[in-house]
MARPA-980086 format. One record per residue (C-alpha): x, z, y; residue in one letter. Coordinates in steps of 0.001 Angstrom, whole numbers, plus 524288, in hexadecimal, padded with zeros to 5 digits. Layout:
% MARPA-980086
XZYa
...
//
This chain:
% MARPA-980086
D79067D22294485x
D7ECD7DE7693CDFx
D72C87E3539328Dx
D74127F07392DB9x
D6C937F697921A8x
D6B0B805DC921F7x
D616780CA691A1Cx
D60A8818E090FA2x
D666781896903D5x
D5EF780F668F90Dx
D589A80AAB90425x
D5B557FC318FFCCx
D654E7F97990A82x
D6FCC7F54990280x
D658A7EA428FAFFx
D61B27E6D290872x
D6E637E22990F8Bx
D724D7D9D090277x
D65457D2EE90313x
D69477CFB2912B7x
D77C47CC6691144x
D73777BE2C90CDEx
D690C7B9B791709x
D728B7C04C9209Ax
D7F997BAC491AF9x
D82887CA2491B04x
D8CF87D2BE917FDx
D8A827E1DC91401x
D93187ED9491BE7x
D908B7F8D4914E0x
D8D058057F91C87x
D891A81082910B7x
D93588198891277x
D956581C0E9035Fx
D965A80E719000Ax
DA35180CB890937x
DAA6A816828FE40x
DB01480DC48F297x
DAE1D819E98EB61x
D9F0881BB38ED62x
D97D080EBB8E7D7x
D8D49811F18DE86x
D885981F6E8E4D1x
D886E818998EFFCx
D81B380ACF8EE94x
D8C6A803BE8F1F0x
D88437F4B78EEB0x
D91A47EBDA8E6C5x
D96B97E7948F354x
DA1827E0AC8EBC4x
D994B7D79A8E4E1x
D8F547D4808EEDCx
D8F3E7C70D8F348x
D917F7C7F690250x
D9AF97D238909C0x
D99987DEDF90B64x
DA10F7E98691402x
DA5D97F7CA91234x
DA1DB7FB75903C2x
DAC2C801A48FE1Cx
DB41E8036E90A52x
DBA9280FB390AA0x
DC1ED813598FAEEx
DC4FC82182900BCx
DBB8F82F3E9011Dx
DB9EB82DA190FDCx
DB1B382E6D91D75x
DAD9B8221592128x
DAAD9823AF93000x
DA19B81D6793851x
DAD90818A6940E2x
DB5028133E9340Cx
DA57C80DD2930F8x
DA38C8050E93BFCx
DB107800F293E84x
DAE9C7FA7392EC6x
D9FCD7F67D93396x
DA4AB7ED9E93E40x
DAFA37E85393896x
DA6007E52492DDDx
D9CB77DFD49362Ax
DA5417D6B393DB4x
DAA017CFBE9305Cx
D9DAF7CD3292C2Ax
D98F87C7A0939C9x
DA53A7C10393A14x
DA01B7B96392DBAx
D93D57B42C9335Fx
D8CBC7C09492BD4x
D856F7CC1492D72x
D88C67D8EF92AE5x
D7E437E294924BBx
D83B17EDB7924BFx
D7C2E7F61691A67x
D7C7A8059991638x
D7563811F7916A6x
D7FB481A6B91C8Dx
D790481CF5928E1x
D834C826EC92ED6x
D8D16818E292F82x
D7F8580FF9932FDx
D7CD3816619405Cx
D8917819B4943E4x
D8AA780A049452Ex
D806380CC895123x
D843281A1095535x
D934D81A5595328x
D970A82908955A8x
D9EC582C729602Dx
DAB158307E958F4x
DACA78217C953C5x
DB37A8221996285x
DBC7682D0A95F3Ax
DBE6C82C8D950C3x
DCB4E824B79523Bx
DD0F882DF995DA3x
DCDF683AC795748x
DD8E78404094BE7x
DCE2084547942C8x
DD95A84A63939BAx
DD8D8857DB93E44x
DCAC3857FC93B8Bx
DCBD584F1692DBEx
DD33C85C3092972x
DCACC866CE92B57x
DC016869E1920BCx
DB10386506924CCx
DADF7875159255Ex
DB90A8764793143x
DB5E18696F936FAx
DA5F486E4D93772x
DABB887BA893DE3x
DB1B9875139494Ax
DA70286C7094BA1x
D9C1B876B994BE9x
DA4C687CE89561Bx
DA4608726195E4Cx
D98AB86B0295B6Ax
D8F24872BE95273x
D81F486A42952F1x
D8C5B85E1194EAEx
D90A0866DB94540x
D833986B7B93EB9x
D810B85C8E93CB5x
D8D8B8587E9335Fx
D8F0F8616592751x
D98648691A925B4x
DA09585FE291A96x
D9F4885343922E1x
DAF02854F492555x
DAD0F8468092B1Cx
DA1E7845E0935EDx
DA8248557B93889x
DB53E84E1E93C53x
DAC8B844B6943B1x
DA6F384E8E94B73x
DB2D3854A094E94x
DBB2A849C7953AEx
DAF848453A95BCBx
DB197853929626Fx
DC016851609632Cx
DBE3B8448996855x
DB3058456D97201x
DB1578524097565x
DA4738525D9740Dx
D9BBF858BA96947x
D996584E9E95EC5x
D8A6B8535995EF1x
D89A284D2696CB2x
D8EE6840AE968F3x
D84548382C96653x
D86EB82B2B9618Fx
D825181FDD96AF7x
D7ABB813DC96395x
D8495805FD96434x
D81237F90E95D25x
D8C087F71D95566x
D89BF7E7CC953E5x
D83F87DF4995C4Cx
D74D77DB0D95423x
D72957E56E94B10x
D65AD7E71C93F7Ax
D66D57F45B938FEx
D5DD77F3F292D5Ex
D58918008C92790x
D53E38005491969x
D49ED80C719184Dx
D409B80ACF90BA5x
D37228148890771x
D3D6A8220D9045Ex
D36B8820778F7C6x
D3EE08142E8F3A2x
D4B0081A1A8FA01x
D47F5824D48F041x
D449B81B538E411x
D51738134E8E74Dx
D5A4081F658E864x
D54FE827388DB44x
D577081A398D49Dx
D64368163C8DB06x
D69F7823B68D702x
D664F8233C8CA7Bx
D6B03814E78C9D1x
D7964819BA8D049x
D79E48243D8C5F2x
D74C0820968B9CAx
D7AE3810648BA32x
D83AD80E358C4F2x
D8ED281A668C309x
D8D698209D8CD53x
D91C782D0C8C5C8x
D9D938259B8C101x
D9FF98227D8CDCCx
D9DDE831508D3E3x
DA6A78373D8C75Fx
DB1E082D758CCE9x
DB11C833CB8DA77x
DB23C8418D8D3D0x
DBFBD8474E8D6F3x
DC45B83E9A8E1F7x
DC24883ED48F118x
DB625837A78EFE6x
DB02A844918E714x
DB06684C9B8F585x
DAC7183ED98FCE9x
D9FDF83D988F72Fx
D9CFC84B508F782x
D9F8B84B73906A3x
D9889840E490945x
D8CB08450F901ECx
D8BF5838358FB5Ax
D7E9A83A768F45Fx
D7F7B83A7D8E4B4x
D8F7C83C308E4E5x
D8E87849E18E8E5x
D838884C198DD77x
D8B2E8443A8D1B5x
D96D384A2B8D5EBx
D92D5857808D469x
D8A3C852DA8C6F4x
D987A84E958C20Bx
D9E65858D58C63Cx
D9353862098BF41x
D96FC85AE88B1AEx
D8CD484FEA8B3DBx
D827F853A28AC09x
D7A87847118A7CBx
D6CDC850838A663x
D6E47852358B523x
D723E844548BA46x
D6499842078BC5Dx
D62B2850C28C553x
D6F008495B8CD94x
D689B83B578CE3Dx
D5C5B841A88D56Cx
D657284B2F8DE2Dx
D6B3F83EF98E39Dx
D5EDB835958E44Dx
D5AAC8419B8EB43x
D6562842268F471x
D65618325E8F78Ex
D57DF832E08FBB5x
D596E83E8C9030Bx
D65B58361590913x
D5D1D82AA590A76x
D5316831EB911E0x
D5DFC8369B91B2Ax
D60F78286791C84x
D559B824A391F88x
D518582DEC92ABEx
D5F2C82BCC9309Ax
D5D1681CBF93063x
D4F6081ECB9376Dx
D541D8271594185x
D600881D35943BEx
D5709810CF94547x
D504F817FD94F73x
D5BAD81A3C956BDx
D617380DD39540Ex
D56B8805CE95801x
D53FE80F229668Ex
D628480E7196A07x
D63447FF8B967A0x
D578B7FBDF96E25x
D5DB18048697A5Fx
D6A5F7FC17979B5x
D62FF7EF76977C1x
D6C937ED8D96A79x
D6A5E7E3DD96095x
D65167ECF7955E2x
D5A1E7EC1A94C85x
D55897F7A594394x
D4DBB7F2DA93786x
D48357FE4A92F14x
D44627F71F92179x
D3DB27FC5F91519x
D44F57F47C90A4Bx
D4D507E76A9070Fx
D429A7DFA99043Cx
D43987CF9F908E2x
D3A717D227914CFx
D45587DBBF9186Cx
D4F367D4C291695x
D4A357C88B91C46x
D46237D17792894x
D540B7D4A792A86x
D5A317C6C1927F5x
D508B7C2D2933DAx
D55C27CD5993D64x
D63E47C93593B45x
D62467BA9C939F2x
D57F67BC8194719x
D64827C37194D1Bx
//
């Protein structure tokens, strides 16, 4: 069985799949989209992954200012997931980026013609003249991606050149990518979420350098990276940097981005919802092997819950 761990951020996900690696002789694949970036560790969460005493897949995977597609995504999921099986152990596949989570379920439909289209053409026109073209032809896809997403607007694009069709009326269909599948959702009470988060960002600021870090990114590719995709807290201590940072306001940019997280969180959270709904009415229709498991914390009941699903697998 393949056990995935979603949840918001500072939702105790992380805490969670460590606590299962052992009764489950475990290994962690890493699916939070910041934490692939070797650049992006402490504004990000990333875990000592280095250190920890079992394996652990896709941290620090990509060492360039890049998209990370869903295609590129699951190709590195399943090749991850057959090494661990191929050990005799299960892979728990853990992180918050919920964009890469369902597309594992609802792969879109230009996974089949992302390595027939040239997208280089598109790659060089500017996100404004990409938006422009694809309001022409499809204007309700194009009120849903802003107008700087230069990636999903290249996306949409090359579905049109490949299919056809409009990429609005492409709706992904629901697959089970492995064969016996728990997804685990981690959704406390907003109002931990919300104690977790103003303490975590003060924690990231104040001890663990995550301005150092941010003033290292300032003047290279990953400056415009971060900015495009609206990492929370880079964009902020970038611009506080940039402004001459100004110790009497670090606290004014410490709220601005607890603020921002649980905003983000709350996002997450609704998004998660609606996806377990969806999740658990399409499986049920195909008769797949999935279970949804909506959990408030990482306590041992929890944990033992989940060791019984698996081991009763």
């Amino acid at each position: 069985m393949v056990v995935i761990i979603t949840g918001p951020t500072a939702s105790g996900k992380t805490a969670l799949s460590e606590q299962l690696v052992p009764p489950l002789q475990g290994a962690i694949i890493n699916a939070d989209m910041g934490q692939f970036y070797t650049a992006l560790t402490v504004g990000t969460a990333k875990p000592p992954w280095q250190t920890l005493p079992f394996d652990s897949y896709l941290f620090d995977w990509i060492d360039t200012p890049r998209d990370c597609s869903v295609v590129a995504f699951k190709e590195a999921v399943d090749q991850c997931v057959a090494s661990v099986e191929a050990c005799h152990a299960t892979p728990i596949i853990v992180g918050g980026s919920s964009f890469y989570i369902k597309s594992l379920f609802y792969p879109p439909h230009d996974i089949g013609c992302a390595q027939s289209i040239d997208t280089t053409p598109l790659e060089a026109l500017s996100a404004v003249e990409l938006w422009e073209q694809l309001n022409i032809i499809d204007p309700v896809r194009a009120r849903d991606i802003n107008k700087t997403d230069h990636y999903r607007l290249v996306r949409a694009l090359a579905l049109w050149h490949g299919t056809g069709k409009k990429p609005s009326t492409l709706k992904p269909q629901f697959v089970m990518p492995y064969k016996k599948i728990l997804l685990v959702i981690v959704l406390p009470e907003r109002s931990v979420v919300r104690e977790r988060i103003a303490h975590r960002t003060g924690q990231m600021i104040n001890n663990d350098g995550w301005v150092d870090e941010v003033r290292g990114l300032i003047g290279t590719e990953w400056q415009s990276f971060v900015k495009t995709k609206k990492l929370v807290g880079y964009t902020e201590l970038i611009d506080w940097l940039a402004a001459g940072a100004d110790s009497t306001t670090l606290a004014d940019v410490i709220t601005t981005i607890s603020i921002k997280t649980r905003q983000y969180a709350k996002r997450q959270e609704n998004f998660l919802k609606k996806l377990a709904q969806d999740l658990v009415s399409d499986a049920s229709d195909m008769f797949a092997e999935l279970e949804v498991l909506i959990v408030p914390n990482n306590s041992l009941q929890v944990v033992n819950q989940i060791i019984d699903i698996v081991k009763k697998s």
